[in-house]
TILOTI-587246 format. One line per 2 residues: their letters; for each residue x, y, z of C-alpha. Coordinates in Angstrom, 3 decimals, decimal comma, padded with zeros to 6 digits. Last residue first. Example, Ala and Ser with C-alpha at 12.3 -4.5 7.8 and 13.67 -1.06 7.14 Angstrom:
BEGIN
SA = 013,670:-001,060:007,140 | 012,300:-004,500:007,800 $
This chain:
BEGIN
XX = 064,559:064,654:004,960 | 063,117:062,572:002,487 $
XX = 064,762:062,235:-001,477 | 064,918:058,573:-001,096 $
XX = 062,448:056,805:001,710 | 064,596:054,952:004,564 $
XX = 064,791:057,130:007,394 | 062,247:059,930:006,438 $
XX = 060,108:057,672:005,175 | 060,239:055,907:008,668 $
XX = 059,182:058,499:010,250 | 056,452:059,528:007,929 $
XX = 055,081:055,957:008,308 | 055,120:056,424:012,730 $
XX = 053,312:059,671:012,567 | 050,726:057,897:009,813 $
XX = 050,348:054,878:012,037 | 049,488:057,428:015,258 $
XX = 047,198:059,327:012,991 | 045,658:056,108:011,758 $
XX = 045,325:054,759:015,666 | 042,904:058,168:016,451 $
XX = 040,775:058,010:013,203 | 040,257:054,267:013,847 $
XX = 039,312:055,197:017,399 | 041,467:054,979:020,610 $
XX = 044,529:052,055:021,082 | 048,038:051,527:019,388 $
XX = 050,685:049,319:021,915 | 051,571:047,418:019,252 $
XX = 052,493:049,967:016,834 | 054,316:051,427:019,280 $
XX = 056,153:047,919:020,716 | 056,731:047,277:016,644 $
XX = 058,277:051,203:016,639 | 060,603:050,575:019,195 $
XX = 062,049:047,540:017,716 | 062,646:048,302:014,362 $
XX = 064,354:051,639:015,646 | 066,537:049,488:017,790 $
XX = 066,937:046,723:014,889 | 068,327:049,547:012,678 $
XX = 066,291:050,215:009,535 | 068,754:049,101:006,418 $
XX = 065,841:048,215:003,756 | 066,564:043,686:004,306 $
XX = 066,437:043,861:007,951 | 063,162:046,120:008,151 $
XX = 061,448:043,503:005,964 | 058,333:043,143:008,846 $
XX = 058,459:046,994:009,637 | 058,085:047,808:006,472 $
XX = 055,057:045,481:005,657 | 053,423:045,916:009,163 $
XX = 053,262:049,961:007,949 | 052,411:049,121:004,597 $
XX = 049,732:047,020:006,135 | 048,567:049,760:008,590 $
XX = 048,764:052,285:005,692 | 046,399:050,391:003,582 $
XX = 043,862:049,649:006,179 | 043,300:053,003:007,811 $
XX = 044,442:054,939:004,877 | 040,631:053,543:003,607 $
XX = 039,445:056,075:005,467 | 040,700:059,151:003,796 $
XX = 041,103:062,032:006,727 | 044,947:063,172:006,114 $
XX = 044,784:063,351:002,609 | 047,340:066,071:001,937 $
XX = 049,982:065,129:004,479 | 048,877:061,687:005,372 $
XX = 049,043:060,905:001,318 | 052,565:063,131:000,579 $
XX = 054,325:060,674:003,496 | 052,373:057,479:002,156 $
XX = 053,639:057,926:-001,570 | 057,342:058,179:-000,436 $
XX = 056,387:055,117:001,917 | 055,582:053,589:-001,290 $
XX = 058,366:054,421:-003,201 | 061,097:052,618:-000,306 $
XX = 058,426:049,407:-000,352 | 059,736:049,536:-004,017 $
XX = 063,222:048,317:-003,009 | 061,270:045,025:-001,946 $
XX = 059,275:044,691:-005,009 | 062,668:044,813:-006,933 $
XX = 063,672:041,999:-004,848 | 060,592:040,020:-005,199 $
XX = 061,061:040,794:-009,272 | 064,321:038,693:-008,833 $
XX = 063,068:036,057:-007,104 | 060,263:035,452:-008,976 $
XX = 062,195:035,223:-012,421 | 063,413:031,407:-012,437 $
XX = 059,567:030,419:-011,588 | 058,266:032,113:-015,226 $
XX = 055,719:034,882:-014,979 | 052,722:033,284:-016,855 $
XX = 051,491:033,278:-020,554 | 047,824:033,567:-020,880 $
XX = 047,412:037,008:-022,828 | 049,525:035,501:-025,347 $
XX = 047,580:032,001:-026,022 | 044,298:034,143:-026,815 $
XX = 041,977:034,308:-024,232 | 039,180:032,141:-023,532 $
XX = 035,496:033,925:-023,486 | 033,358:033,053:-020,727 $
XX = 030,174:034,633:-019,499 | 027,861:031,373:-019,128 $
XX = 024,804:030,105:-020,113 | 022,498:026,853:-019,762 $
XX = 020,931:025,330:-022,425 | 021,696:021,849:-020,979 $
XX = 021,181:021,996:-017,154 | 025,018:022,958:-015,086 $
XX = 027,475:021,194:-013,597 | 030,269:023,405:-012,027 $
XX = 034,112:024,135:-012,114 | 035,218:027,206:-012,266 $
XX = 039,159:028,001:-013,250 | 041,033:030,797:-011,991 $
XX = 043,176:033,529:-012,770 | 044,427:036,299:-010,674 $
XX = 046,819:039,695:-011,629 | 047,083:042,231:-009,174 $
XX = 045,758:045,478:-007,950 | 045,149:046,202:-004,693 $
XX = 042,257:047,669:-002,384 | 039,252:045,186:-003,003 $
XX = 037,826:044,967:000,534 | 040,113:044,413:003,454 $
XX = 043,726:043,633:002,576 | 042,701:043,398:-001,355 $
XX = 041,014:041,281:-004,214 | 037,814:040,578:-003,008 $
XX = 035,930:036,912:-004,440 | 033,128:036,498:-006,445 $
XX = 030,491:033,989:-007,582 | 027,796:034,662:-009,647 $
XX = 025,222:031,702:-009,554 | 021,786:031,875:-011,585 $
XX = 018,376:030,559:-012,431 | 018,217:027,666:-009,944 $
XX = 021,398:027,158:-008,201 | 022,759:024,289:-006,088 $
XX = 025,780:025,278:-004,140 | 028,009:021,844:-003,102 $
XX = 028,996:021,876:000,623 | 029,519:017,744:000,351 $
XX = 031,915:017,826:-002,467 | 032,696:021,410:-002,246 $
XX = 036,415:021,214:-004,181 | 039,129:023,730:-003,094 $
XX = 042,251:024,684:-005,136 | 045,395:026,734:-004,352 $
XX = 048,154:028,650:-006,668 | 050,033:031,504:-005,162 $
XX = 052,737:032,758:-007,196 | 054,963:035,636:-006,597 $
XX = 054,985:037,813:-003,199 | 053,306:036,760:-000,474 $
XX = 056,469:034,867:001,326 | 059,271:034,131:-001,479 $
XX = 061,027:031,561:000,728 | 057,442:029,850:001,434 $
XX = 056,775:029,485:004,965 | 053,562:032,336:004,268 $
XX = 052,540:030,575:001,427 | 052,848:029,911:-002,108 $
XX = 052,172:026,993:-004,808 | 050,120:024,226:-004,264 $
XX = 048,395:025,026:-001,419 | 044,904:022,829:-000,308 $
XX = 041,237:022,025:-000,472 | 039,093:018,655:-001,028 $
XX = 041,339:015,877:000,158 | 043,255:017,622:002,531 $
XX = 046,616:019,533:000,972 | 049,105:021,695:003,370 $
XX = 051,888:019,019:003,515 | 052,541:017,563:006,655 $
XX = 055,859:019,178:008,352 | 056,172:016,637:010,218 $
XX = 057,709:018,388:013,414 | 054,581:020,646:013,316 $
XX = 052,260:017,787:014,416 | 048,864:019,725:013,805 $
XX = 046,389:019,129:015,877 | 045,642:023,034:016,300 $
XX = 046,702:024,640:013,106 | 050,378:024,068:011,917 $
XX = 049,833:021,781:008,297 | 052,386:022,953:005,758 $
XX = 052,903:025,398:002,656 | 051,168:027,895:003,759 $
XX = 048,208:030,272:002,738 | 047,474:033,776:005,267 $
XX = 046,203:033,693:008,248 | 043,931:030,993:007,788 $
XX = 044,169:027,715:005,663 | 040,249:025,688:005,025 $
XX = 040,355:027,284:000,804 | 037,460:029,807:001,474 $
XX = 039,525:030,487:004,246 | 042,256:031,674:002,271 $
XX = 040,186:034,543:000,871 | 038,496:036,033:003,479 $
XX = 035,743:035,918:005,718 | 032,744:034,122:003,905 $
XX = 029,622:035,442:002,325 | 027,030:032,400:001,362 $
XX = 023,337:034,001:001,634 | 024,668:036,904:000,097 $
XX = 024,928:040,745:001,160 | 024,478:041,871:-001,418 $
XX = 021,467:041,335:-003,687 | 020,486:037,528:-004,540 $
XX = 019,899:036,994:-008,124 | 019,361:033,181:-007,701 $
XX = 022,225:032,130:-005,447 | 025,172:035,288:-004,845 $
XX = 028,657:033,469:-003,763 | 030,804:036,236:-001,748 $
XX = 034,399:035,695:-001,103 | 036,328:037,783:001,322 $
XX = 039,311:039,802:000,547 | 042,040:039,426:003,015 $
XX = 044,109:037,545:000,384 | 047,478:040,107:-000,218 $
XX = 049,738:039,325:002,871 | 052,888:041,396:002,433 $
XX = 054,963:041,210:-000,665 | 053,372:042,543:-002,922 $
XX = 053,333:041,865:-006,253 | 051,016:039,031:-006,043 $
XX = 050,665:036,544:-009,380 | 047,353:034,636:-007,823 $
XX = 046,103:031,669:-009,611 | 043,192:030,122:-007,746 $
XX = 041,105:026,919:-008,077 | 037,256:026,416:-007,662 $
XX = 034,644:024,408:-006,646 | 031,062:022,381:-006,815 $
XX = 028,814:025,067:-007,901 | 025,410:022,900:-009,002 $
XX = 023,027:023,731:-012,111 | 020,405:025,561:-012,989 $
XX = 020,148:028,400:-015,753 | 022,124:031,961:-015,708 $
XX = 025,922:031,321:-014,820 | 029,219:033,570:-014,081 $
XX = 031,732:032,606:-012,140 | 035,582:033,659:-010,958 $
XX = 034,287:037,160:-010,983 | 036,991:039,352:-009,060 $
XX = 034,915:041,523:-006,793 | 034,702:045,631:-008,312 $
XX = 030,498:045,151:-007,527 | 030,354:043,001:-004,887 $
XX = 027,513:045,035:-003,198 | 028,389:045,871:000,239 $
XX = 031,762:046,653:000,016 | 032,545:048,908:002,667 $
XX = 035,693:050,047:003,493 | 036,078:053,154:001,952 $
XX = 035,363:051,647:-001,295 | 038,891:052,923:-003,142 $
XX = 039,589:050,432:-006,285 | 042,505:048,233:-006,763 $
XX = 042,331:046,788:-010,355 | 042,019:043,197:-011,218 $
XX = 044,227:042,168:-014,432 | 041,892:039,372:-015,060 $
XX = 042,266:036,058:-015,661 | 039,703:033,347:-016,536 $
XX = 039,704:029,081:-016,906 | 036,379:027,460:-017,410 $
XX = 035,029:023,986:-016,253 | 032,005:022,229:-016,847 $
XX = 029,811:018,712:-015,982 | 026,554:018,472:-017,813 $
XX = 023,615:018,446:-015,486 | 021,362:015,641:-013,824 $
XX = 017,640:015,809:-013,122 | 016,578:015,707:-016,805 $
XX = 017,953:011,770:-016,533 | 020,405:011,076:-019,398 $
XX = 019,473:007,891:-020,792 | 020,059:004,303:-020,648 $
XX = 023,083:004,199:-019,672 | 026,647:003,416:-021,260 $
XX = 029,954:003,591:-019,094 | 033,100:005,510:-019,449 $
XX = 036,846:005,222:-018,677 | 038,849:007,478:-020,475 $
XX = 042,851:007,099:-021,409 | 044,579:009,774:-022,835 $
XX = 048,419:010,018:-023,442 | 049,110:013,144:-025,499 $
XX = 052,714:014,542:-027,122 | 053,664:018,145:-027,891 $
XX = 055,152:020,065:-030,719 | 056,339:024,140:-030,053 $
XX = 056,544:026,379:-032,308 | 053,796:028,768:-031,753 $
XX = 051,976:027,146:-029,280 | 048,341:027,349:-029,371 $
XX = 048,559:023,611:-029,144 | 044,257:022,623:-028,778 $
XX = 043,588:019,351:-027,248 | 040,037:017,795:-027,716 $
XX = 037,305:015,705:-025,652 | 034,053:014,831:-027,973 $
XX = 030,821:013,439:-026,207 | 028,220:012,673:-027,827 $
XX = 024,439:011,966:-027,421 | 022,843:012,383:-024,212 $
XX = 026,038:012,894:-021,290 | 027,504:011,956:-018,139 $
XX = 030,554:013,701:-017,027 | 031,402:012,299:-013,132 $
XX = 034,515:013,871:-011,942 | 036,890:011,238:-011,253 $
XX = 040,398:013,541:-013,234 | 043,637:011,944:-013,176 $
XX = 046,919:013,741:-014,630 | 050,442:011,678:-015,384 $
XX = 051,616:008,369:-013,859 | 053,904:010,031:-011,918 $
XX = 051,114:011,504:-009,941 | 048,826:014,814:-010,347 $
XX = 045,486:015,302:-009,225 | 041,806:015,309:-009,786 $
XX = 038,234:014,048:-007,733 | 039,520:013,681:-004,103 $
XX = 042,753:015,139:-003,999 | 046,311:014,075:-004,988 $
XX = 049,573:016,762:-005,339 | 052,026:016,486:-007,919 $
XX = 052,988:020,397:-008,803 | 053,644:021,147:-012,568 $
XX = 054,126:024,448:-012,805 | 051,964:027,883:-012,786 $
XX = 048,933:027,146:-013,393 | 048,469:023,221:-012,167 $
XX = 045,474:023,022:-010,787 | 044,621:020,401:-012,712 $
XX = 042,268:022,189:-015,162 | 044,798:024,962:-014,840 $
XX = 046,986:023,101:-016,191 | 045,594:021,643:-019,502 $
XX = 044,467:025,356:-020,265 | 040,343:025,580:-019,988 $
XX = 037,159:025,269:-022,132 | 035,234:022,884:-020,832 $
XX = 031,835:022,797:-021,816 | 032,453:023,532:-025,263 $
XX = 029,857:026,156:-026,818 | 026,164:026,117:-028,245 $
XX = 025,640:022,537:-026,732 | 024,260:019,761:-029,038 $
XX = 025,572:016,656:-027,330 | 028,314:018,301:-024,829 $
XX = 031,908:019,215:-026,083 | 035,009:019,064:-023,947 $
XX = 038,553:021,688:-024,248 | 041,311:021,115:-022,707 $
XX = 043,954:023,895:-024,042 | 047,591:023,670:-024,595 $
XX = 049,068:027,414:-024,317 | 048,955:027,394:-020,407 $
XX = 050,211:024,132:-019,823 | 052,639:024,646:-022,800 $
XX = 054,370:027,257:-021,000 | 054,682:026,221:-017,424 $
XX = 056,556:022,772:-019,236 | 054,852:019,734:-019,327 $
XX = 056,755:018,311:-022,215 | 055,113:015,954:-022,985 $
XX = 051,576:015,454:-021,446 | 049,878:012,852:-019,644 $
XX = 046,127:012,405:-019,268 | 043,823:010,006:-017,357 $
XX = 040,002:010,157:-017,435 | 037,454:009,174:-015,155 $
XX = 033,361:007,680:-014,941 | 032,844:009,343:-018,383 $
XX = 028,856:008,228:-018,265 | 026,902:007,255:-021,138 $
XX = 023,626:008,267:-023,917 | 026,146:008,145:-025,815 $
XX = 028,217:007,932:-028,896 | 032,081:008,776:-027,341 $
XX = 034,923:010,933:-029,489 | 038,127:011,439:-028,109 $
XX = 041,682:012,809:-028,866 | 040,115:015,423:-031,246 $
XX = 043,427:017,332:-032,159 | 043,770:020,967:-032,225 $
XX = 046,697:022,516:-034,062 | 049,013:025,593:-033,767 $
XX = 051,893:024,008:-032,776 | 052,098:020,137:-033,937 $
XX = 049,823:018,032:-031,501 | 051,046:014,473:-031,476 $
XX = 048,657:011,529:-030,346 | 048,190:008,731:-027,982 $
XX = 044,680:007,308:-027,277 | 043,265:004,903:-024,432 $
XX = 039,382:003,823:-024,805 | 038,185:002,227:-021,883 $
XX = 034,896:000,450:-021,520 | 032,872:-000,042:-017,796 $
XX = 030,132:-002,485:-017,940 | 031,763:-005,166:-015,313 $
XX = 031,694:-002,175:-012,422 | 034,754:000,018:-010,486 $
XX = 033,496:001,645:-007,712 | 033,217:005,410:-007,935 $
XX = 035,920:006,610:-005,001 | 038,675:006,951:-007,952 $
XX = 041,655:006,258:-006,426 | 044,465:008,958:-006,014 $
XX = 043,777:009,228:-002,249 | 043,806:006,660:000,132 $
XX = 043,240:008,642:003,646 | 039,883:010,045:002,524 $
XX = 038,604:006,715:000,696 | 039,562:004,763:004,167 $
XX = 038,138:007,603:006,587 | 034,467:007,746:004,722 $
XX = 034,357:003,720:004,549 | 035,018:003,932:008,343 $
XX = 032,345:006,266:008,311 | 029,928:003,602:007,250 $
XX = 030,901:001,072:009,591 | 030,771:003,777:012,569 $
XX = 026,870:004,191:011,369 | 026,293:000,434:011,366 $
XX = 027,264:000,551:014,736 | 025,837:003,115:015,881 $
XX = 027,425:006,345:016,499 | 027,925:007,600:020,061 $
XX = 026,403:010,014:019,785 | 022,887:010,415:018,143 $
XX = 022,939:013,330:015,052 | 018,867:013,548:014,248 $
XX = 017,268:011,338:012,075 | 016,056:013,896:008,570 $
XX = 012,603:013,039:007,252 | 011,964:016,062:005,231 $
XX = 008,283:016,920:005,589 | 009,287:020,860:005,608 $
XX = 011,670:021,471:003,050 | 015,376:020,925:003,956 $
XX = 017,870:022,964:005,564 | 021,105:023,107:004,363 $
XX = 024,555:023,960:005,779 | 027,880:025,512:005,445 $
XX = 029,165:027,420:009,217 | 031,941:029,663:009,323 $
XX = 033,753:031,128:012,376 | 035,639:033,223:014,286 $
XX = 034,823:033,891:018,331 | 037,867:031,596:019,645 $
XX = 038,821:034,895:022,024 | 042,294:034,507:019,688 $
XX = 040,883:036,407:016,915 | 040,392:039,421:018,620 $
XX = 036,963:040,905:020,073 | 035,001:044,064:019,750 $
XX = 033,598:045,803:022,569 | 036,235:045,391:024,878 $
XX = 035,811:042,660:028,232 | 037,345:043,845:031,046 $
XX = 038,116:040,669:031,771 | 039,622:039,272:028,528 $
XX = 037,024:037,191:026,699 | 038,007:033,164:025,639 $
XX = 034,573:032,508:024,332 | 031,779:030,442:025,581 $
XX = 030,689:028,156:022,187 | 027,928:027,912:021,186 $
XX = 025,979:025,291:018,070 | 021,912:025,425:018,406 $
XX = 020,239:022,870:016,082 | 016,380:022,467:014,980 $
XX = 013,638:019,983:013,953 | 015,352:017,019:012,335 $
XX = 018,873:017,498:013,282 | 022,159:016,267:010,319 $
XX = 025,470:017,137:011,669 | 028,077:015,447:008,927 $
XX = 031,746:015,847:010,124 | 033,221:018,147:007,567 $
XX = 035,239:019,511:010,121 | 038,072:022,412:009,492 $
XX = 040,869:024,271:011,406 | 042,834:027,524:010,680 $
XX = 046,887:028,639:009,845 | 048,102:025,996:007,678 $
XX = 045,056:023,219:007,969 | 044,531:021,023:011,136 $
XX = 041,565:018,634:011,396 | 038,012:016,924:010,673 $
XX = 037,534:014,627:007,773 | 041,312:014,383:007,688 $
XX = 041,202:013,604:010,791 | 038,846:011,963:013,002 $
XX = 035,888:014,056:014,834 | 034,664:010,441:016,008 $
XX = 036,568:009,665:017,329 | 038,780:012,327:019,262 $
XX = 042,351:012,656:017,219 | 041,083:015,796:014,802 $
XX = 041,997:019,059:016,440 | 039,300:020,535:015,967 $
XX = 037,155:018,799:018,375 | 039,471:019,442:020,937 $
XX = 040,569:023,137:020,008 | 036,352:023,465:020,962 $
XX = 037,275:022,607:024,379 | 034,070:019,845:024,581 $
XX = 030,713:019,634:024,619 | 028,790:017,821:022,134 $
XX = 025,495:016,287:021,948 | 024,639:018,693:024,241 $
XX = 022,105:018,072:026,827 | 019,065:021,006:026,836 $
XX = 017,724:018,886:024,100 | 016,059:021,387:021,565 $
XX = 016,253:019,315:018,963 | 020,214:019,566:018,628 $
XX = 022,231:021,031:021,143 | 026,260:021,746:020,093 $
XX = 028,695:023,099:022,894 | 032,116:024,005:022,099 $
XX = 034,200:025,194:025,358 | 036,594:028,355:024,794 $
XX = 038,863:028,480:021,444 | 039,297:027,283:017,749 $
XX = 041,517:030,130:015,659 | 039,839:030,335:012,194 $
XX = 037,166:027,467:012,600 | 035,284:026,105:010,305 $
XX = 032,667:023,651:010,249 | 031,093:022,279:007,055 $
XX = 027,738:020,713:005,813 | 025,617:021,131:009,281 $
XX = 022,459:018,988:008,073 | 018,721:020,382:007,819 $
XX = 014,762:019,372:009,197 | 015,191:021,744:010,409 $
XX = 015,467:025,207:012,447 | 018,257:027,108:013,057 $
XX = 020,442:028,595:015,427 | 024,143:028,857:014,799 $
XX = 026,850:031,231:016,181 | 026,095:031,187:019,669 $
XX = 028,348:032,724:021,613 | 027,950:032,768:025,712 $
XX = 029,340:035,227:028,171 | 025,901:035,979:028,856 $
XX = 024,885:036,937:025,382 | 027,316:036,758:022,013 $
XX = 025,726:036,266:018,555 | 024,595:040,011:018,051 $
XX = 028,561:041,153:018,318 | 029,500:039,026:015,883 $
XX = 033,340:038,914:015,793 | 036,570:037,992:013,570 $
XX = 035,459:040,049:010,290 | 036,262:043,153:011,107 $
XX = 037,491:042,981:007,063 | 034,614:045,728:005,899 $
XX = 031,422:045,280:004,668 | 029,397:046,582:007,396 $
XX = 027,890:043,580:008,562 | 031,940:042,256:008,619 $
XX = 031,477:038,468:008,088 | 031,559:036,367:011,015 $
XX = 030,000:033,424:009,217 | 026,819:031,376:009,074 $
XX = 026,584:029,873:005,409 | 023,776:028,928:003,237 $
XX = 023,137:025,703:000,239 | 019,978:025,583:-001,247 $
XX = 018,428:021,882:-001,387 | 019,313:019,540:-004,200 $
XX = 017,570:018,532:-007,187 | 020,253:019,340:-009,516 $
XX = 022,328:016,125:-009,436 | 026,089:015,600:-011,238 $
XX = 027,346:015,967:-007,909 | 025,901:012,975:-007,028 $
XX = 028,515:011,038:-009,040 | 031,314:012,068:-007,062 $
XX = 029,391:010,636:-003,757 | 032,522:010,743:-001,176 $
XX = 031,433:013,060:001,483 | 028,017:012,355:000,211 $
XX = 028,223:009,129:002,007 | 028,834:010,958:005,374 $
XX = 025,223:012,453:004,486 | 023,647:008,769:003,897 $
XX = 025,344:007,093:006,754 | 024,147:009,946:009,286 $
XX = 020,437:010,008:008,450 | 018,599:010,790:005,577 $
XX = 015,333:009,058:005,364 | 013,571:007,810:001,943 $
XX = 010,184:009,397:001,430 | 007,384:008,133:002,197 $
XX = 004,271:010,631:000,618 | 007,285:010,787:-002,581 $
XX = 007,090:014,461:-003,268 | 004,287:015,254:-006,154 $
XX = 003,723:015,418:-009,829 | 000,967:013,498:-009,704 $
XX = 002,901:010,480:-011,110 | 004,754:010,936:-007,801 $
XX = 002,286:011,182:-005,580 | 000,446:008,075:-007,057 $
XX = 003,758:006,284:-006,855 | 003,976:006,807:-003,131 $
XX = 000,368:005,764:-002,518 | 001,212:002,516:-004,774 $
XX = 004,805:001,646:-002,608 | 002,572:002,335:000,761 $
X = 000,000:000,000:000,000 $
């Protein structure tokens, strides 16, 4: 009786009247489920974050969340599931009520359950990054959750709060439509459940696998071919309707060069344009060298590139290789494992990904971005479809800390500020305090020196224990397997590019990746191979140096902008950086270590207003244009 009810609802057009229910096994299987990514029908997607209200970078504190002593950063209502948990400095006691159960399911020094060695909060699910922590430990609640933490807060107790009070977070989740059956988070886990997150752990900790089991009907075809310069070369064509379940590649050479002027490029059925349309590096991650690394759906091992996204498709399916080098030969190894169906369901979208760049320009908002406007644009699509991640190419010329811009992901013509707004750049990649090259957060066993990549998110290139610092290239990637961002009309996704808002000029590139409904449209155009060349490595130290001797300009430019533009807000910021910056490569521009010295306990010590702590950083910037700028008194 129940099996013909719940067909009646559905040939009515209806919900199932008994639907399946979504406990912990089935969300900790997303954590895994490449394949599902390819689905539409999903549930919106929202963050919880201490985003500056103002739209500024005071991002590290809510003041509405705190009450009694206590923080609470999440209250909703379900049925939902907590997607992600992330933490930029982890402190005070973490308690997490679901159901309105005045006993928390968790409770526990929040550095604790960061840290990733209590079960079941087991790393790398849950862990360390560079600077900040992560968990995507599945919380699914059927009628409502509450997560609080009591802060570290000094006893007197200022009206704004410092990282370190353990007040900074962000919080991915969905709730579902009312009739969702959703079985509450019950610790310990069953048994079943602990099987099932075992699975989770295994795939996690093995990476370079494809997590889609292998089955009898899979086919491979493997190709090899030579691209003369200035060619394109279908490697692939597939009759469909099928699946592309993975796909290897190798390149030679695999020079910086020829993985930006080789492109990928993958056709669709009867779509207007190619659905990926993207250098052969970036698609990997790889910008600005080769860099072996291993996440969850692509990587890079001696056997060559892997890619496990899921690519189903109607018709046809035609992968090519474009050599927009000018003189310049290259060799392919492809091999593609695929699958026939029966059709291509209308509830599952064609799998893209498109490379930009974009000479972003440093524009003056006075510290308030509230509408996105001057963001870097890493995506751009009207129809429906599924955000499932990005990587980022960054060529800084500065040599402080460039990535305090916050990302900003606007669902269905949403108007700033966005349901998903996060709190700067690196920790829409799980680092903090800058990118690094190795694991340090809280859990972290520093003596390792564990390479800063998780499964899902990581640093290629860059990083604040990189030789070069800021400056030069900083390449990372993240993948939302589990915090995927349906859309139904349209996604524009966008990113700052500066120390607060969108302050400096500098040259990114990216690469989207996304399913999407057939018909669907984007704002892509590729550049020609010219305009994609990159910096090569052998020059970055040179231009650092340069960049260093032009710190000497800028505090040149800072003495004639306190004296004749002694109220502009956004001096706040930008001359508190330069300030840090100077200070920080005092060695290397002849500043005593006494003068050093004195003027970090100063800058230190600062207090008051904004307006009164930017006179004191503009008194302290003339002085030391005066000791180290050319042509200063």
């Amino acid at each position: 009786m129940r099996a013909i009810l719940a067909l009646v609802m559905m040939l009515l057009g209806g919900a199932p009247l008994f639907a399946q229910v979504r406990d912990f096994k089935s969300f900790a299987k997303d954590l895994v489920d490449l394949e599902g990514l390819s689905r539409l029908d999903s549930a919106p997607a929202k963050m919880a974050s201490t985003y500056d209200r103002a739209g500024g970078n005071e991002d590290a504190f809510n003041p509405a969340w705190l009450k009694d002593g206590v923080y609470t950063f999440v209250d909703l209502k379900g049925p939902g599931v907590i997607r992600r948990f992330y933490s930029a400095k982890p402190g005070g006691q973490l308690r997490i009520f679901i159901d309105d159960n005045p006993q928390p399911i968790v409770d526990m020094p929040c550095e604790e359950f960061f840290a990733g060695r209590h079960e079941p909060f087991v790393r790398p699910m849950v862990g360390p990054m560079g600077g900040s922590n992560y968990s995507f430990f599945p919380i699914p609640f059927a009628k409502s959750i509450k997560m609080q933490t009591t802060p570290l807060l000094p006893k007197d107790a200022p009206g704004k709060f410092p990282w370190e009070y353990g007040v900074y977070f962000q919080v991915t989740y969905q709730v579902f439509p009312a009739g969702t059956q959703v079985r509450s988070l019950q610790l310990p886990l069953a048994a079943e459940e602990q099987t099932a997150w075992r699975r989770v752990q295994e795939t996690w900790r093995n990476l370079g696998q494809d997590p889609k089991p292998a089955t009898p009907d899979q086919l491979t075809v493997s190709k090899q071919v030579r691209i003369e310069p200035g060619k394109r070369a279908e490697v692939v064509r597939l009759t469909g309707p099928a699946v592309i379940d993975r796909f290897y590649l190798k390149i030679d050479p695999a020079d910086s060069a020829l993985l930006r002027s080789t492109l990928l490029k993958i056709h669709w059925d009867g779509e207007e344009k190619d659905s990926v349309d993207c250098p052969v590096g970036d698609f990997f991650g790889n910008g600005f060298y080769q860099v072996p690394f291993k996440s969850m759906p692509v990587g890079l091992t001696e056997e060559g590139y892997y890619s496990y996204f899921s690519m189903p498709f109607n018709q046809l399916a035609q992968i090519a290789l474009v050599n927009e080098s000018s003189d310049r030969p290259l060799s392919v190894d492809m091999k593609v494992v695929y699958r026939r169906t029966a059709d291509m369901p209308s509830s599952v979208g064609y799998f893209n990904a498109k490379w930009r760049r974009e000479e972003v320009v440093g524009v003056d908002e006075y510290d308030q971005n509230n509408t996105g406007e001057y963001d870097y644009r890493f995506l751009d699509v009207h129809g429906r479809g599924r955000y499932i991640g990005f990587n980022l190419n960054v060529f800084s010329r500065y040599v402080h800390w460039w990535g305090e811009g916050d990302p900003m992901i606007f669902v269905d013509n949403e108007v700033w500020p966005p349901s998903i707004h996060g709190t700067g750049t690196e920790e829409t990649f799980n680092d903090g305090w800058g990118f690094h090259q190795y694991i340090q957060a809280v859990g972290a066993d520093k003596d390792k020196k564990e390479r800063n990549v998780i499964p899902v998110s990581g640093v290629l290139v860059g990083g604040a224990d990189d030789p070069l610092e800021h400056f030069g290239g900083n390449a990372v990637f993240t993948f939302n397997i589990t915090d995927s961002v349906p859309f139904r009309e349209r996604i524009l996704a966008t990113i700052e590019h500066g120390i607060g808002t969108n302050q400096l000029t500098n040259d990114y590139s990216s690469t989207a990746y996304w399913y999407a409904a057939p018909g669907s449209r984007d704002f892509f155009l590729m550049r020609p191979a010219g305009e994609r060349t990159t910096i090569p490595r052998e020059e970055w130290s040179a231009q650092r140096e340069s960049a260093i001797q032009q710190l000497r300009r800028q505090l040149a430019v800072a003495r004639d902008e306190i004296t004749h533009l002694p109220n502009s807000s956004w001096q706040i910021t930008e001359h508190s950086w330069l300030l840090v910056t100077v200070l920080g490569f005092s060695d290397k521009l002849g500043l005593p270590a006494e003068d050093r010295d004195r003027l970090q306990k100063r800058w230190q010590a600062l207090s008051g207003s904004n307006e009164e702590r930017n006179r004191e950083v503009g008194k302290m910037l003339i002085e030391l244009a005066g000791k180290l700028a050319p042509g200063t008194d």
